[in-house]
N, CA, C and O of each residue as an XYZ file, in Angstrom:
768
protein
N     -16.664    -23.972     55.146
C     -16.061    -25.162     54.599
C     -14.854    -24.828     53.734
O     -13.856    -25.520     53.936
N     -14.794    -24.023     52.946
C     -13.827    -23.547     51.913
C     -12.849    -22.772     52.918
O     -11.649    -22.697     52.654
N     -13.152    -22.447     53.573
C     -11.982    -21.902     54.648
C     -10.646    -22.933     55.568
O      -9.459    -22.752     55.839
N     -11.749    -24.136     55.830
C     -11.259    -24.851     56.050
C     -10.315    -25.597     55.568
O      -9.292    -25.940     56.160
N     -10.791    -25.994     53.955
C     -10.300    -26.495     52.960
C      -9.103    -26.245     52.750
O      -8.161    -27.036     52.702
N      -9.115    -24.736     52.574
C      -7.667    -23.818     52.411
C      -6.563    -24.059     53.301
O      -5.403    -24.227     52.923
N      -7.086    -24.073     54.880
C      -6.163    -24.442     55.836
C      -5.676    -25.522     55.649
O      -4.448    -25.593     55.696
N      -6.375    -26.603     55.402
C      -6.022    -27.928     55.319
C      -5.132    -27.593     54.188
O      -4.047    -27.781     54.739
N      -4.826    -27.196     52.882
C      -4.299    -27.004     52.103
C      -2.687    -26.348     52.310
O      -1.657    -26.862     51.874
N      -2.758    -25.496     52.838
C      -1.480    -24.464     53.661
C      -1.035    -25.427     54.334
O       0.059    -25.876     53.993
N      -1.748    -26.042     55.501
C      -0.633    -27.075     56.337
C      -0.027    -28.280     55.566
O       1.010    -28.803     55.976
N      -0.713    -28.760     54.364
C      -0.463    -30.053     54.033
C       1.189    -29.255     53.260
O       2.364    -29.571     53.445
N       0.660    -28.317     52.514
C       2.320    -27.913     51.445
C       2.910    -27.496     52.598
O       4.031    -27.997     52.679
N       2.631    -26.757     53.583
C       4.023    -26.650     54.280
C       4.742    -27.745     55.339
O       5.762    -27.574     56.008
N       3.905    -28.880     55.270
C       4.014    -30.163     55.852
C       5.473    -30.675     55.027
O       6.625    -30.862     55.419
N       4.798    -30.792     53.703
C       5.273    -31.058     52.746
C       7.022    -30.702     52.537
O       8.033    -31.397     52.432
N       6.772    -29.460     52.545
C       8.483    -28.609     51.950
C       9.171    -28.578     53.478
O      10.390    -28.441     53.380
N       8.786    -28.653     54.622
C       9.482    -29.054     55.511
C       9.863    -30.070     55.792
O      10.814    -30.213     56.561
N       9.095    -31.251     55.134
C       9.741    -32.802     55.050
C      10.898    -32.972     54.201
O      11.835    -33.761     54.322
N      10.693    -32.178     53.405
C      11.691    -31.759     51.595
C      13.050    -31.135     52.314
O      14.242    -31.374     52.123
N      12.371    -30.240     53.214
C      13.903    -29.663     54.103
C      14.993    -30.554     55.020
O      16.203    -30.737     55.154
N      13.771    -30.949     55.520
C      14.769    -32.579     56.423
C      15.706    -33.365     55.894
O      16.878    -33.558     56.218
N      14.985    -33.830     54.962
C      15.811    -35.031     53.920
C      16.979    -34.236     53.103
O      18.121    -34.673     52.965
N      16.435    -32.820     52.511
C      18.365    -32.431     51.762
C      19.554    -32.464     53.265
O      20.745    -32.760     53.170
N      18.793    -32.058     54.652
C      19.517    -31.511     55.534
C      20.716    -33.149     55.821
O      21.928    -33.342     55.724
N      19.348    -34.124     56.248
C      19.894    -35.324     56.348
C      20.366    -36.308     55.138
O      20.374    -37.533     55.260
N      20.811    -35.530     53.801
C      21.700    -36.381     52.919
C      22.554    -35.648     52.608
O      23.176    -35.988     51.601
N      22.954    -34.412     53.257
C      24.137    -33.496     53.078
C      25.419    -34.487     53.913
O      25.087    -35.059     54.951
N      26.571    -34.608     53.498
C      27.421    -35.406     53.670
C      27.782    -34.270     54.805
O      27.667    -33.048     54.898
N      28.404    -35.602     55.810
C      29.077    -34.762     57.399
C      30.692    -34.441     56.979
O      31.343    -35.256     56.325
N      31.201    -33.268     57.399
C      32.483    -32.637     56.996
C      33.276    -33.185     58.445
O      32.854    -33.339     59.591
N      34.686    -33.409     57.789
C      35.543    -34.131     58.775
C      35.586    -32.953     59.991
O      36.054    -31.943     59.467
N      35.419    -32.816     60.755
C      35.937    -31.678     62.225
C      37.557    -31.033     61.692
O      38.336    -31.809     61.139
N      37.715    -30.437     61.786
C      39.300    -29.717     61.940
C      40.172    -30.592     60.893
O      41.256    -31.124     61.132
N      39.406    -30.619     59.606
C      40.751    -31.135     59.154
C      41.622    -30.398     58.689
O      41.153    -29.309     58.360
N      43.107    -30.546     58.445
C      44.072    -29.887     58.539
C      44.637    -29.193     57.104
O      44.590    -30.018     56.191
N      45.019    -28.228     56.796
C      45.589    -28.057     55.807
C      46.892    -28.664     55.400
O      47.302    -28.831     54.251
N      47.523    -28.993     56.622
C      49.007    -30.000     56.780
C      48.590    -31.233     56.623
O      47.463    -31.671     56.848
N      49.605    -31.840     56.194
C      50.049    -32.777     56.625
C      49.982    -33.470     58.227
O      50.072    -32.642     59.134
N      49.822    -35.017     58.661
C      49.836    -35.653     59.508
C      51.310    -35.100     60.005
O      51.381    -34.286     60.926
N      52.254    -35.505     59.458
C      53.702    -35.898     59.793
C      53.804    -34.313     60.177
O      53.931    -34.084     61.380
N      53.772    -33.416     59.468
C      54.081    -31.862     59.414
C      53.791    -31.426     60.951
O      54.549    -30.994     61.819
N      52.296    -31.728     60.950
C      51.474    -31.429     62.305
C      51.965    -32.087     63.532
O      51.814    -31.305     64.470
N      52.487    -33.195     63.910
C      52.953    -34.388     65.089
C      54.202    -33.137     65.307
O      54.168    -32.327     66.233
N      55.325    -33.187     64.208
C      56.390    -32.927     64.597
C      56.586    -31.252     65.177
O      57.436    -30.869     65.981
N      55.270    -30.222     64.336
C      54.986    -29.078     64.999
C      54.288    -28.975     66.673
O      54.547    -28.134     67.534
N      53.568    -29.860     66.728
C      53.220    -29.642     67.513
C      53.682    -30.176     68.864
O      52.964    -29.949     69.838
N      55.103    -31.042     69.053
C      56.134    -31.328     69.314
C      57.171    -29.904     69.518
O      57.585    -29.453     70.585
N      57.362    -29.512     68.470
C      58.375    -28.362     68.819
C      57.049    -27.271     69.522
O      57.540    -26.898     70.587
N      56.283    -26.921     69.451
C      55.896    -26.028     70.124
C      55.405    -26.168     71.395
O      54.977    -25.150     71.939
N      55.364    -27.578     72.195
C      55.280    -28.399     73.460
C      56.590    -28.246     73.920
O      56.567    -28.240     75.150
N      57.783    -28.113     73.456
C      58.953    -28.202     73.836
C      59.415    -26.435     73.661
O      60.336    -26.031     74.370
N      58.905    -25.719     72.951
C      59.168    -24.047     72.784
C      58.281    -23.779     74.482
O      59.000    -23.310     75.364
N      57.029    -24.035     74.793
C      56.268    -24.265     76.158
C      56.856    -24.188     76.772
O      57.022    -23.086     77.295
N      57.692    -25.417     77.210
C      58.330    -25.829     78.398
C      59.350    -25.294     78.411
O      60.038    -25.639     79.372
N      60.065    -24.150     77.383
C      61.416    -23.706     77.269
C      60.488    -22.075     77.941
O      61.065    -21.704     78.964
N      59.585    -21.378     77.670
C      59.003    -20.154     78.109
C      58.832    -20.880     79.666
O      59.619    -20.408     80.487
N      58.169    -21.664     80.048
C      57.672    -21.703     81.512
C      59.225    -22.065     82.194
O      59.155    -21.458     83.263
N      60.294    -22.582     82.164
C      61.380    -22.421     82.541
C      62.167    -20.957     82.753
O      62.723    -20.544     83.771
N      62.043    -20.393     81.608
C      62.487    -19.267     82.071
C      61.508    -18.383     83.021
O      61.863    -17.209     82.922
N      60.529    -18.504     83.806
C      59.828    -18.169     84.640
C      60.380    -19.035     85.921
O      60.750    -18.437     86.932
N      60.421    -20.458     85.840
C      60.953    -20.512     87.298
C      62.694    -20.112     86.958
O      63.356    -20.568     87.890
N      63.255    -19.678     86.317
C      64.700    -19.323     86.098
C      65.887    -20.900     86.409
O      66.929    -21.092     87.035
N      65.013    -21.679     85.605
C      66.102    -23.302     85.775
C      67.327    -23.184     84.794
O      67.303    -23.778     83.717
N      68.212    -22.545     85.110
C      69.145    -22.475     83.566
C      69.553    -23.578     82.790
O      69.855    -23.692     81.602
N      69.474    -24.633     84.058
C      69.808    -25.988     83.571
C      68.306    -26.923     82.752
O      68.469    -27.883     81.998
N      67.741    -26.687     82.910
C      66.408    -26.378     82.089
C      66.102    -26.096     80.802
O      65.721    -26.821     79.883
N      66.370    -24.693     80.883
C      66.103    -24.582     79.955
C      67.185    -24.639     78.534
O      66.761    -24.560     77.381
N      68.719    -24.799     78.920
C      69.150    -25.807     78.309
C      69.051    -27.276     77.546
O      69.814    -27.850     76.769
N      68.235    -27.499     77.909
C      67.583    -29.123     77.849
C      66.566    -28.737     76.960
O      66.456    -29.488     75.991
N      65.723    -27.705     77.010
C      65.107    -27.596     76.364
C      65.297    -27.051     74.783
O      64.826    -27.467     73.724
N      66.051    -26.118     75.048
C      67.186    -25.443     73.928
C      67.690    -26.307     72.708
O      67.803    -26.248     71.483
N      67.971    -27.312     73.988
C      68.520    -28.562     72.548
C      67.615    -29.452     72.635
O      68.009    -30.606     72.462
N      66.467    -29.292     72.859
C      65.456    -30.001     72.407
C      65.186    -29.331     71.103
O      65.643    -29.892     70.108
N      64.425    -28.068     70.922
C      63.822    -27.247     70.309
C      64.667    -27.387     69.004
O      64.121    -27.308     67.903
N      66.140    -27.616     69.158
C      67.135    -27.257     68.142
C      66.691    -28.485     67.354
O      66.251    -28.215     66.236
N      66.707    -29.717     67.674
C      66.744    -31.036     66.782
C      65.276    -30.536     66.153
O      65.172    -30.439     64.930
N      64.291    -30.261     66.910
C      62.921    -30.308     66.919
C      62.552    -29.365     65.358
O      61.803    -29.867     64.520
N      63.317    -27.692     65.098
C      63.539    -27.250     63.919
C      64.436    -27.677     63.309
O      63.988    -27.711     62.163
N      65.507    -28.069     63.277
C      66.477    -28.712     62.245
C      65.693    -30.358     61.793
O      66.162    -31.269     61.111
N      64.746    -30.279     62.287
C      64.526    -32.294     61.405
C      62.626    -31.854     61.255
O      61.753    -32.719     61.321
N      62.331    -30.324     61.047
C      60.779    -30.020     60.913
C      60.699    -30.509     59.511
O      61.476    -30.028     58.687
N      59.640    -31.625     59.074
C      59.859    -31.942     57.508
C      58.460    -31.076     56.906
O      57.261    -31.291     56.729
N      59.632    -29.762     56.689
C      58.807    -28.589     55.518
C      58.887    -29.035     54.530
O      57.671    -28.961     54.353
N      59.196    -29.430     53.724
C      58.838    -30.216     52.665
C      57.656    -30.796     52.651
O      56.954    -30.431     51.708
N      57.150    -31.629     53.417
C      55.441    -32.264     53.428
C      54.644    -31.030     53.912
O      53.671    -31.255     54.633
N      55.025    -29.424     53.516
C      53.793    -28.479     53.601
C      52.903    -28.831     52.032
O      53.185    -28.813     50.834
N      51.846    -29.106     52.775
C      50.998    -28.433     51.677
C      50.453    -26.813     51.361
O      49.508    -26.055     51.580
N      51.892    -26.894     50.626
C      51.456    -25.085     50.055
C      52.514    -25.079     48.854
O      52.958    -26.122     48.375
N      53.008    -23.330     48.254
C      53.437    -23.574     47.271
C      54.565    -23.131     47.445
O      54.694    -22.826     48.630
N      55.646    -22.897     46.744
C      57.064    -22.833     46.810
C      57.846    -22.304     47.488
O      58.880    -22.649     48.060
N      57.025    -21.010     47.352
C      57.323    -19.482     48.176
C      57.197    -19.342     49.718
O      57.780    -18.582     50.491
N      56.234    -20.330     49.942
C      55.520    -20.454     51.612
C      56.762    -21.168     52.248
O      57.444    -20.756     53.186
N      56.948    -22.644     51.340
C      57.912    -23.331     51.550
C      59.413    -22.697     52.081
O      59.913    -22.928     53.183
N      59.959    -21.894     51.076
C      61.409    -21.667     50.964
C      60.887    -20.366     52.316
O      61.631    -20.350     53.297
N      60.013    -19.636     52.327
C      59.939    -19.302     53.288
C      59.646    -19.689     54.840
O      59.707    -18.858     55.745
N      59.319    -21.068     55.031
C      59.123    -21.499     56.152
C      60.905    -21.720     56.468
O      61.624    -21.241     57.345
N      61.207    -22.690     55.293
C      62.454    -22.800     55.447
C      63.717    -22.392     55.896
O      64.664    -23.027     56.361
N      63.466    -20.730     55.570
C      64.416    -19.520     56.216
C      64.160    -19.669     57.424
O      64.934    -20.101     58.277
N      62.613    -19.181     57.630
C      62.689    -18.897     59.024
C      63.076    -19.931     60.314
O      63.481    -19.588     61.425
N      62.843    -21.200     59.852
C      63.173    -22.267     60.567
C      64.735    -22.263     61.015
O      65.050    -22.514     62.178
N      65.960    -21.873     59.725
C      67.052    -21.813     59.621
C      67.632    -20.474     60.792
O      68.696    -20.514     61.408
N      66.568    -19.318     60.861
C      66.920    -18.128     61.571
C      66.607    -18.797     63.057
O      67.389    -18.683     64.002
N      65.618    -19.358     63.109
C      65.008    -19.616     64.603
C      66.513    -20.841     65.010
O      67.169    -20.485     65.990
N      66.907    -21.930     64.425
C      67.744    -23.202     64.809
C      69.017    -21.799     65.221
O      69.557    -21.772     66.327
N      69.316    -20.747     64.138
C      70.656    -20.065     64.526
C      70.171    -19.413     65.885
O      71.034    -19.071     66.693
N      68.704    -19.207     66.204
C      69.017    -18.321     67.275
C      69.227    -19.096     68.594
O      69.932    -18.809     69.561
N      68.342    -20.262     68.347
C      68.557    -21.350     69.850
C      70.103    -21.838     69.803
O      70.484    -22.378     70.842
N      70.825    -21.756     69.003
C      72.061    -22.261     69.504
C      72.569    -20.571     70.180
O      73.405    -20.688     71.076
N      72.245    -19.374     69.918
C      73.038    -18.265     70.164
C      72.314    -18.354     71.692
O      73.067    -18.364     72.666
N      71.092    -18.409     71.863
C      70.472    -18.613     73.546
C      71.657    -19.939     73.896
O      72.560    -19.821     74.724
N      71.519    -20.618     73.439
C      72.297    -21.996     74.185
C      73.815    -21.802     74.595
O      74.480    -22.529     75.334
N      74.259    -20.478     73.840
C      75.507    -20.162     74.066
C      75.534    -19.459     75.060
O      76.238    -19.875     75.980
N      74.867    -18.278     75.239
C      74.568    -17.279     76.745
C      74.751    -17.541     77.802
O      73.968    -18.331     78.328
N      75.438    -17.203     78.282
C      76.025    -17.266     79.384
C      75.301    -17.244     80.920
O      75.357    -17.997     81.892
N      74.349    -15.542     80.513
C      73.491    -15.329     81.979
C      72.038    -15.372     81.352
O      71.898    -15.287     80.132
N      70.914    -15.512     82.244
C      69.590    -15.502     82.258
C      68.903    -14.299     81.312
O      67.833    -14.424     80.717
N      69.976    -12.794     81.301
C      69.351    -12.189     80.767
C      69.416    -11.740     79.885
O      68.713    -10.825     79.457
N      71.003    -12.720     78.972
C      70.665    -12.496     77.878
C      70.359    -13.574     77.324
O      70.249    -13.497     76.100
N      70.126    -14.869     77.926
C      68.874    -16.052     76.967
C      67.803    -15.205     77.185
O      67.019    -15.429     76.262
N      67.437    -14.517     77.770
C      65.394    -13.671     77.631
C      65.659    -12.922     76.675
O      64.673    -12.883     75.938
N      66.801    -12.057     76.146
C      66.859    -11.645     75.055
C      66.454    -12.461     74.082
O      65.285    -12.533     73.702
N      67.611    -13.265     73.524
C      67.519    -14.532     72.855
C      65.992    -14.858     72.835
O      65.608    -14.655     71.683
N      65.152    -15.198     73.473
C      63.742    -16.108     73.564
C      63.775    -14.935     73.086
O      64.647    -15.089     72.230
N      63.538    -14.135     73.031
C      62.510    -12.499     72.995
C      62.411    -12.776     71.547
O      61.324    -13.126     71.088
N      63.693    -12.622     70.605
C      63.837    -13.262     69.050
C      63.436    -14.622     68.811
O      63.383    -15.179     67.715
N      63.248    -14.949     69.568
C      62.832    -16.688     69.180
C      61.446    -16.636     69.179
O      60.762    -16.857     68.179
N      61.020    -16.351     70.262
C      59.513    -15.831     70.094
C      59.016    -15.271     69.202
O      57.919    -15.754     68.922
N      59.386    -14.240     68.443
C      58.942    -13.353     67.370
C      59.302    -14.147     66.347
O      58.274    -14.005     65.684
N      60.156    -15.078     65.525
C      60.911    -15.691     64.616
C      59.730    -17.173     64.659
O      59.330    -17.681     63.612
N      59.287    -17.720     66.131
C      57.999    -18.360     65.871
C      57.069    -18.155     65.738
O      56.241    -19.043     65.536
N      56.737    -16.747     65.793
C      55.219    -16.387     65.506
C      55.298    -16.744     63.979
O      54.552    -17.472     63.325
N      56.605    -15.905     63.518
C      56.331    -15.889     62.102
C      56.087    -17.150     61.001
O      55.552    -17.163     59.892
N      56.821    -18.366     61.940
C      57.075    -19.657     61.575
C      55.259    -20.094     61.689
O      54.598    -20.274     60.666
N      54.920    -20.161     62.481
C      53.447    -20.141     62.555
C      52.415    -19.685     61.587
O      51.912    -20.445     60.759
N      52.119    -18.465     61.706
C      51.939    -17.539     60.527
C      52.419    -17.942     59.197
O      51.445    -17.851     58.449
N      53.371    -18.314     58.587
C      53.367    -19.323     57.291
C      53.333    -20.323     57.132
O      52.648    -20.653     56.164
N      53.895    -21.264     57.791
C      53.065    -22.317     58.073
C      51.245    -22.849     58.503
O      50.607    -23.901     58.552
N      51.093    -21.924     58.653
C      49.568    -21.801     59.000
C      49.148    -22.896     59.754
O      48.173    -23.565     59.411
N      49.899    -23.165     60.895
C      49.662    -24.182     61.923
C      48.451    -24.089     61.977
O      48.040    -22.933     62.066
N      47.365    -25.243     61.949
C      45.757    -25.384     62.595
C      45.661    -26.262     63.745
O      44.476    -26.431     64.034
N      46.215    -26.696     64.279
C      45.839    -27.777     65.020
C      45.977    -27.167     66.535
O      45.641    -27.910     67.457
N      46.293    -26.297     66.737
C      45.836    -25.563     68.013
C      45.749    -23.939     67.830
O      46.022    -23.172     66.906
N      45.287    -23.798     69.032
C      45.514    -22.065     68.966
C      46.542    -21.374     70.153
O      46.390    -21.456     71.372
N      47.238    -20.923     69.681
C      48.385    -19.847     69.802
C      48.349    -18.546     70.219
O      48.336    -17.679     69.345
N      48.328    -18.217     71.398
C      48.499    -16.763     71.566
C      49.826    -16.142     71.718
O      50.766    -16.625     72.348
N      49.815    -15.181     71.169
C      50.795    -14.007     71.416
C      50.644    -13.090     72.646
O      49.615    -12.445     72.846
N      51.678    -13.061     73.431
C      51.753    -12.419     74.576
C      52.451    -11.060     74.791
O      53.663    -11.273     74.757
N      52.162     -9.576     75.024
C      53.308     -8.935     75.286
C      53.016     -8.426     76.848
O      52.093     -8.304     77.654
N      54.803     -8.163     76.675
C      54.468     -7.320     78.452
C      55.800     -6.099     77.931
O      56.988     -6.219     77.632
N      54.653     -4.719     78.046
C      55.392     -3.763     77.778
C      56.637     -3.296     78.908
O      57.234     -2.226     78.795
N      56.835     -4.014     79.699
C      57.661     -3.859     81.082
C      59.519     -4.190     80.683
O      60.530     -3.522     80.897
N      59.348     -5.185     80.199
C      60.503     -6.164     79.754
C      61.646     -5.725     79.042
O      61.527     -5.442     77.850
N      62.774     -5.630     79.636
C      64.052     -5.044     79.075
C      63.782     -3.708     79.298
O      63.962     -2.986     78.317
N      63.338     -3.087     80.482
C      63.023     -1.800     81.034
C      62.237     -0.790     80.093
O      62.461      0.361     79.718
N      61.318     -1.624     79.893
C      60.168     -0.679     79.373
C      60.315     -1.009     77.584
O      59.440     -0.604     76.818
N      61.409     -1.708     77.133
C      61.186     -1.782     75.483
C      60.536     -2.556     74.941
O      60.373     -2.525     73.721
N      59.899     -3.619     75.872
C      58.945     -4.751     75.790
C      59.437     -5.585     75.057
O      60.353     -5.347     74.270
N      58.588     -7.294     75.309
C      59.068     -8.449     74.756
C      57.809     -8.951     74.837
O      57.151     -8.819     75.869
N      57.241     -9.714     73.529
C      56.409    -10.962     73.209
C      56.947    -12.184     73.422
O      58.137    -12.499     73.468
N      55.608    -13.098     73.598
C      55.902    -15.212     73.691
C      54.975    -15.241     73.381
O      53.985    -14.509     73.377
N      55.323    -16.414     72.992
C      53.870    -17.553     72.672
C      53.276    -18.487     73.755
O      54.013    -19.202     74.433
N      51.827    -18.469     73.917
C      51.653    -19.415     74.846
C      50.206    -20.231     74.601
O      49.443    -19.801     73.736
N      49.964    -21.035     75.131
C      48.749    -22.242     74.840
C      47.825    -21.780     75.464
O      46.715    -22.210     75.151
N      47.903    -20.745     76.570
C      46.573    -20.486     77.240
C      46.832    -18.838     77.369
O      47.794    -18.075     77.288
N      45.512    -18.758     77.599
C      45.047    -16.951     78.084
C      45.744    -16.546     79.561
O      45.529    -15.457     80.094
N      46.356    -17.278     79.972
C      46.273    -16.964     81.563
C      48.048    -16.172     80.900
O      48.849    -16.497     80.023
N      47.979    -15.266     81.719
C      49.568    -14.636     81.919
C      50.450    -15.084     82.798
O      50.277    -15.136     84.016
N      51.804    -15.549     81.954
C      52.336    -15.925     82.881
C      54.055    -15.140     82.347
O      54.531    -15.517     81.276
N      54.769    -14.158     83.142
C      55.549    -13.518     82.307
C      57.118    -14.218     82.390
O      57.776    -14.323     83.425
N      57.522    -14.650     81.072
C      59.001    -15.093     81.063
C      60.381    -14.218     81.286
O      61.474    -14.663     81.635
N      60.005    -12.749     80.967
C      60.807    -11.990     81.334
C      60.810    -11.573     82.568
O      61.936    -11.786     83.016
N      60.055    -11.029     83.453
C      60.142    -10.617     84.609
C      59.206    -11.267     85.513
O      58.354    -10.589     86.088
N      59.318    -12.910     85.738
C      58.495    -13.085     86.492
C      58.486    -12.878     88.061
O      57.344    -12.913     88.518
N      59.486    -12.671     88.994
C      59.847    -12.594     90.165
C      59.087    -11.159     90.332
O      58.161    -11.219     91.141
N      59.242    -10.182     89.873
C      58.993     -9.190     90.317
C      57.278     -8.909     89.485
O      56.579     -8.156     90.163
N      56.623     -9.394     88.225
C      55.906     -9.214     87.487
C      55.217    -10.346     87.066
O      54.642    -10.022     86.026
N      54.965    -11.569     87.349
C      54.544    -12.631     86.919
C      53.665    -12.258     85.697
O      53.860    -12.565     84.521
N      52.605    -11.494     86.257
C      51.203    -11.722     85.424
C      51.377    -10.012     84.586
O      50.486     -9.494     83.912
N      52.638     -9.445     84.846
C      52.653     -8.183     83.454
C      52.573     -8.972     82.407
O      53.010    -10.118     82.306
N      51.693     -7.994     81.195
C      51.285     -8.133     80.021
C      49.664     -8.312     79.151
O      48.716     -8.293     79.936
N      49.290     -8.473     77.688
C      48.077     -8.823     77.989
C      48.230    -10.337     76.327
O      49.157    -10.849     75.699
N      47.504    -10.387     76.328
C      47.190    -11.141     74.603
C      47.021    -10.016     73.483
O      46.377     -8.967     73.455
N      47.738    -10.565     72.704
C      47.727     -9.151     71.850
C      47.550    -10.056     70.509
O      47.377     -9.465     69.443
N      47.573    -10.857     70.525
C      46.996    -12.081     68.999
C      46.840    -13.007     69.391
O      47.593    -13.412     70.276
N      45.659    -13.883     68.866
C      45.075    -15.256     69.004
C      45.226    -15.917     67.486
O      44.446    -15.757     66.547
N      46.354    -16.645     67.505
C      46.366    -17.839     65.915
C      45.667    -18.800     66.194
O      45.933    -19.446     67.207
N      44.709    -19.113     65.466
C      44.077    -20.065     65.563
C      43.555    -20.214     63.894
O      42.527    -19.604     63.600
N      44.351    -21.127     62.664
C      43.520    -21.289     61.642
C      42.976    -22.696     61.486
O      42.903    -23.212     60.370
N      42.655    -23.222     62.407
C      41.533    -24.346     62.184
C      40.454    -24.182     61.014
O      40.421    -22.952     60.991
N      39.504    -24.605     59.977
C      38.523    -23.965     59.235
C      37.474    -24.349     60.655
O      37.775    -25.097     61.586
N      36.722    -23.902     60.547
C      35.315    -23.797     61.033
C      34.444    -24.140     60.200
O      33.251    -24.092     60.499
């Protein structure tokens, strides 16, 4: 009987503190999904220029010069009107997004000036690297970003891009190399 007792005793408290567990679990307040360290406005207009930086890398793969012109001066309005100012961060991040934004607008007009295909892949080659960095202080969250290299590019001195997916697709040498290269960084600061 006293054995019993006991059992009955053990199940009832641990009945008990597992009911106790439920209820903190179910009055813990639900956390928004992915919310952003940016700004609304910050985020629309980034993620805008980097839909339009996209379509400026997959152009230079089918080699549209007229293309990627269009895109060029897309990209250009797209950093010259980025409102860094609505970062939420502090001064330093700021005046530094700011530069780099200013280096990246000088380099798409120097691609927009180029004459042949291979030296806008130059050009992107710096534009690419000049947006990682824009990324990287800005601390874009709202998607994830890979970094691409293909050690092949400009005869072996290699060139990085940015791209939205894992799949390889190469802007420098695609005719002869489509899928040279591998992922060599994944940005992604969403919180979790």
């Amino acid at each position: 009987m006293e054995k019993k007792l006991i059992i009955i005793l053990v199940v009832f408290i641990a009945s008990c503190s597992s009911s106790s567990d439920k209820k903190t679990e179910e009055n813990k307040p639900q956390l928004a999904l992915n919310k952003s360290n940016n700004t609304d406005i910050f985020n629309t207009a980034f993620a805008e220029l980097m839909s339009n930086y996209y379509h400026l890398k997959d152009n230079f793969i089918t080699e549209s010069d007229t293309i990627i012109n269009v895109y060029t001066k897309k990209l250009i309005i797209n950093i010259d009107s980025l409102p860094i100012n609505t970062l939420k961060a502090d001064t330093n991040i700021v005046a530094t997004a700011k530069a780099t934004a200013q280096s990246i607008s000088a380099e798409l007009n120097g691609l927009l000036a180029e004459k042949n295909i291979e030296a806008k892949r130059k050009s992107f080659a710096t534009l690419s690297e000049e947006m990682y960095d824009l990324i990287r202080t800005v601390q874009y969250d709202k998607a994830t970003i890979y970094h691409a290299h293909c050690p092949m590019a400009f005869n072996g001195v290699g060139a990085n891009w940015l791209s939205n997916s894992l799949d390889i697709k190469n802007p420098y040498i695609p005719k002869q190399m489509l899928t040279c290269g591998e992922i060599t960084d994944s940005i992604n600061f969403a919180k979790k």
